[in-house]
N, C-alpha and C positions, 0 to 999 in steps of 0.2 A: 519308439513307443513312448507315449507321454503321460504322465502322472494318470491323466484321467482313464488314458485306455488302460492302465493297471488295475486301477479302482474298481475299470466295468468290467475288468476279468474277476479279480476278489468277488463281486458281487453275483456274478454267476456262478463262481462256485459256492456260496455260502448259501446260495437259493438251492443249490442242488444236495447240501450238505441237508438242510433243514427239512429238506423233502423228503430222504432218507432215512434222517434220522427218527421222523413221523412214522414208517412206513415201518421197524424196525420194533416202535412201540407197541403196534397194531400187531405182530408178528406174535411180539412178550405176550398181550394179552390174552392170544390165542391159545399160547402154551400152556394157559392157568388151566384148559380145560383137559388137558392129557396129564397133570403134575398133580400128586397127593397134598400138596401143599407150594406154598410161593418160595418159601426159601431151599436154596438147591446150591452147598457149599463146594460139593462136587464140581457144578458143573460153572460156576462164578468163579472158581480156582482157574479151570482148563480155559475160559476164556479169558482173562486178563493175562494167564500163560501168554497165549499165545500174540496178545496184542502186543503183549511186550518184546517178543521175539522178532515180532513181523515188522515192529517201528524201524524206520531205516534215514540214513540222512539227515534231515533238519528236525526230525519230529525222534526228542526224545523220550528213550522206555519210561522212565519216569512221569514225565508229562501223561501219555499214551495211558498210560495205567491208571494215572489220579483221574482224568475225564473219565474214562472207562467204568469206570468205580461208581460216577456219578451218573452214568448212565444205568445202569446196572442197580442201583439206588431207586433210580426214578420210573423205570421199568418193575420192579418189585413194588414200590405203590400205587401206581396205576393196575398193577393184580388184585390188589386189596380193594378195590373200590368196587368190583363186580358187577362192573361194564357191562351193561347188554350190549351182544355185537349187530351191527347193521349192514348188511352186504348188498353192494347197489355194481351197476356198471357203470365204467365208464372211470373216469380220474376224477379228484380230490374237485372241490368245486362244481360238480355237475349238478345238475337240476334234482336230480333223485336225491341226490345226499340235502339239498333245500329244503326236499320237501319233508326228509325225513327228520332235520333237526328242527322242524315246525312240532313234528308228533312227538319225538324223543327225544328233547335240546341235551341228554347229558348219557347220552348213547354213543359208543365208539363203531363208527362209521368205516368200514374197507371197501376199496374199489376192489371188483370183478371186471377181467377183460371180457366175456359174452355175457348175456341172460344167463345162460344155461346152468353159467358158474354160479348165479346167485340162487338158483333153484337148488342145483346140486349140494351147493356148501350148507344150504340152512336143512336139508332132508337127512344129512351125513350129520348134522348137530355139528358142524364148525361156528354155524353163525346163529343165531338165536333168531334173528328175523332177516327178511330179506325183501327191497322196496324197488318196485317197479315201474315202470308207465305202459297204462295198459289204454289210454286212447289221447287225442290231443283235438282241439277245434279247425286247427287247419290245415295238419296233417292225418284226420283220422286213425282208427286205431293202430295201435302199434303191434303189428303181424305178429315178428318171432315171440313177443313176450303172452301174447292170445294163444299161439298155436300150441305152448308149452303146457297154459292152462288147464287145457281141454281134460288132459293125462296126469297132471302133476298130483300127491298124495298132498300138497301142501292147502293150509286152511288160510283167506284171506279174514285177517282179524280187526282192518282200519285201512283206510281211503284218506287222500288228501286231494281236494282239486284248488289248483293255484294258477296265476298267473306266471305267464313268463315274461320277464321282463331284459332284454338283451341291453347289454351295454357295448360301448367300442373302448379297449382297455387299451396300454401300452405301459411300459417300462418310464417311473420317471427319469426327470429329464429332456423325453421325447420331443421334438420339436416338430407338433402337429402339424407343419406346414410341409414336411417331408415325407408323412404319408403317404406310400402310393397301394396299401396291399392288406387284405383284411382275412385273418386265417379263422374259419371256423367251422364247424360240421353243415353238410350240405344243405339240410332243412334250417338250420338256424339262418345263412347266408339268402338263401330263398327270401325267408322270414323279415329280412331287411334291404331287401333288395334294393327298394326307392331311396332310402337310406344311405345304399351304396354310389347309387348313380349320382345322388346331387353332391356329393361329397367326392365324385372323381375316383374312388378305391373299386381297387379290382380285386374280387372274390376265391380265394383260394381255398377248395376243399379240403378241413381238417377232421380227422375221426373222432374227434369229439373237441364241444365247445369248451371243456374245462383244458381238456389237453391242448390246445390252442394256448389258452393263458399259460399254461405251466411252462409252454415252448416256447415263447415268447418272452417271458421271463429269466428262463435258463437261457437263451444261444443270444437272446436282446436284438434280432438281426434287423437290420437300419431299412426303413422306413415300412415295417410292417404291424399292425393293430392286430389284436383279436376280439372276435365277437364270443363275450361269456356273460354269465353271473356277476352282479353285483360279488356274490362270495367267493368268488374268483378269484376276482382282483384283489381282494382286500387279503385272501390266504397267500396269495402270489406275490403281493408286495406290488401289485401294478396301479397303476392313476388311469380314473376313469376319465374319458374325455367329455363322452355325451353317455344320459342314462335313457331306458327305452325308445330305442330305434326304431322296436319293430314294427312294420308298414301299418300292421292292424292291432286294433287296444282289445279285441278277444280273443285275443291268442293264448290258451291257457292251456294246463295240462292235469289229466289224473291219472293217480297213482294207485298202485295196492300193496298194503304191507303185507307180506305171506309168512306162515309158523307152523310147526310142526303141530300145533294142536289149537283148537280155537278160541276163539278169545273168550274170557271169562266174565263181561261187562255184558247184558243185553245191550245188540245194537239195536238202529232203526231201519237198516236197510239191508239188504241181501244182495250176494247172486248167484247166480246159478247157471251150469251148461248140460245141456245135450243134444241128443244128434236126432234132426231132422232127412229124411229119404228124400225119395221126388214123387213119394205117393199124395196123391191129393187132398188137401186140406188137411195133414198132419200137422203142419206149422197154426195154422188157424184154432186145430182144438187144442192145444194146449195153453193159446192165447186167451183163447176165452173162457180156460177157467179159471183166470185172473181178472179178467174180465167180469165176469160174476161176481164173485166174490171184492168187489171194487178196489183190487187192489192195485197201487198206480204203477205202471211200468217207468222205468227211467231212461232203459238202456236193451234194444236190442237188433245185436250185431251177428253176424253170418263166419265163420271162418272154412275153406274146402278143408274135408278130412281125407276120406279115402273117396275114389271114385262114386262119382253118384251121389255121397253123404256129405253135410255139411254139419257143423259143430256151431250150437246156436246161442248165444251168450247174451242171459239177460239178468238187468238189477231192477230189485221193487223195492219200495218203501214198505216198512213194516218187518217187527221183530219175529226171527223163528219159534219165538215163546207163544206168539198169540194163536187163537184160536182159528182167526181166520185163515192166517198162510199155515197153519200148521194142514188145517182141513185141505188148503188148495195144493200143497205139495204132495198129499197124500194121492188126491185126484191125479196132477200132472206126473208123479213116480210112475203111474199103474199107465199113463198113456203112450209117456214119451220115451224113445231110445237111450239106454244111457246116460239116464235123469242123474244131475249129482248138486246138491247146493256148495258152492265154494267157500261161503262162510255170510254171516252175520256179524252187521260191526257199525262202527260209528263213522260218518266222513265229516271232516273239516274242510270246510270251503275257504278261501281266502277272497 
């Protein structure tokens, strides 16, 4: 083993220390919400105890306890600063977490392994808000996170629709000419397919584009790229090679931020689901009394509920406050199945 392969062990574990020790912060803040207060002597006792006992080998108790200490420091002011929490899926880096430090740059951010987890955690009050992708331009909508909407008690209170922009990252150092392999979730590889071809990389399906970067980063394995975020790379420590790859320049994505209770701003735009049968022209009259009432439709998508029914998802311009949707919601409640507005809010375009 030669200096440098030690170097690129050290550096894998420090990428992995730091990811950690993020993930740990996220944990602290959480706690502030079950604790009568941040300082807890008790329980700062018991764990420096026990870090000191557990230290073994080259890592002395001393040492062990002084870091410890500063972690434990640093964790107790990041409680003091009362973080709103943002729960998205997916790992560190992903597109959701993008979109949401666009809406709330100074918001602590947690990944969730499914949707479900981000619905559940912010209805349970673990997360304060929770950011989604509810359709894409060339992927269309995004099913599990739609089909959850239908039923969910959560209120959407803000929208972001952004471009996505994919990069080909790697580990510096890398020696681009030894690329043969590009790790990244299946639609994003799709997404850059032409991309992949003239550049000779073979596409290997990863469960998400962020976690690509973080895998890539941590094991460093020789001659493989991943396809992520700009904020990716730059959270990962990776060097981008080329920045948007992908085949097509409108490829973009929108999001919904979701809350236990609605947003307090008048928006301008709405939306709203219910359920359509297969009785005739049910879909139509509801349509046109938005139609009447000239009010512009943005968005309306279809998802199967139960047999026979379908859950019908649509966004208009115009605030719940005004006269006009207030009258036409009144009309469309008294027509349609299952009428529910999802919320009123403001969207950010990029």
């Amino acid at each position: 083993m030669t200096l440098d392969d030690l170097r690129l062990e050290i550096d894998k574990i420090d990428a992995k220390i730091l990811s950690l020790l993020n993930e740990r912060m996220e944990k602290a803040i959480l706690t502030r919400k079950f604790k009568p207060a941040t300082e807890d002597k008790g329980r700062e006792e018991a764990v420096l105890d026990k870090i000191s006992r557990a230290s073994h080998g080259l890592v002395d108790p001393r040492f062990s306890s002084t870091m410890y200490g500063s972690i434990l420091s640093e964790s107790k002011r990041l409680q003091t600063l009362g973080y709103k929490t943002i729960g998205f899926q997916g790992e560190h880096g992903a597109y959701s977490e993008v979109a949401s430090r666009v809406l709330m740059p100074k918001g602590a951010t947690i990944p969730c392994i499914e949707f479900s987890d981000v619905f559940e955690s912010v209805e349970s009050g673990l997360f304060d808000y929770g950011i989604v992708p509810v359709e894409n331009t060339l992927g269309g909508m995004v099913g599990p996170v739609n089909s959850i909407l239908i039923y969910t008690n959560l209120r959407v209170v803000a929208a972001v629709d952004m471009p996505v922009r994919h990069c080909l990252v790697c580990p510096p150092g890398t020696d681009h000419r030894e690329l043969r392999y590009a790790w990244s979730h299946s639609q994003a590889l799709a997404q850059c397919r032409q991309f992949l071809l003239r550049n000779h990389l073979e596409a290997v399906p990863y469960y998400d584009t962020a976690g690509a970067a973080k895998a890539v980063s941590e094991t460093r394995p020789k001659g493989v790229a991943a396809i992520a975020s700009k904020f990716a790379a730059d959270l990962f420590g990776l060097d981008i090679i080329k920045e948007d790859i992908q085949d097509s320049p409108h490829n973009r994505t929108r999001f919904f931020v979701v809350a236990m209770a609605a947003g307090e701003e008048t928006g301008d735009k709405c939306s709203a689901v219910f359920t359509a049968g297969d009785k005739a022209g049910s879909l139509f009259s509801v349509l046109r009394v938005f139609a009447d009432a000239s009010i512009n439709l943005t968005r309306i998508e279809s998802v199967p509920d139960t047999p026979g029914k379908y859950a019908i998802f649509i966004d208009f311009e115009g605030s719940a406050k005004s006269s006009e949707v207030i009258g036409a919601l009144a009309k469309v409640s008294a027509l349609a199945e299952d009428f529910r507005l999802l919320g009123c809010y403001k969207e950010t375009r990029l």
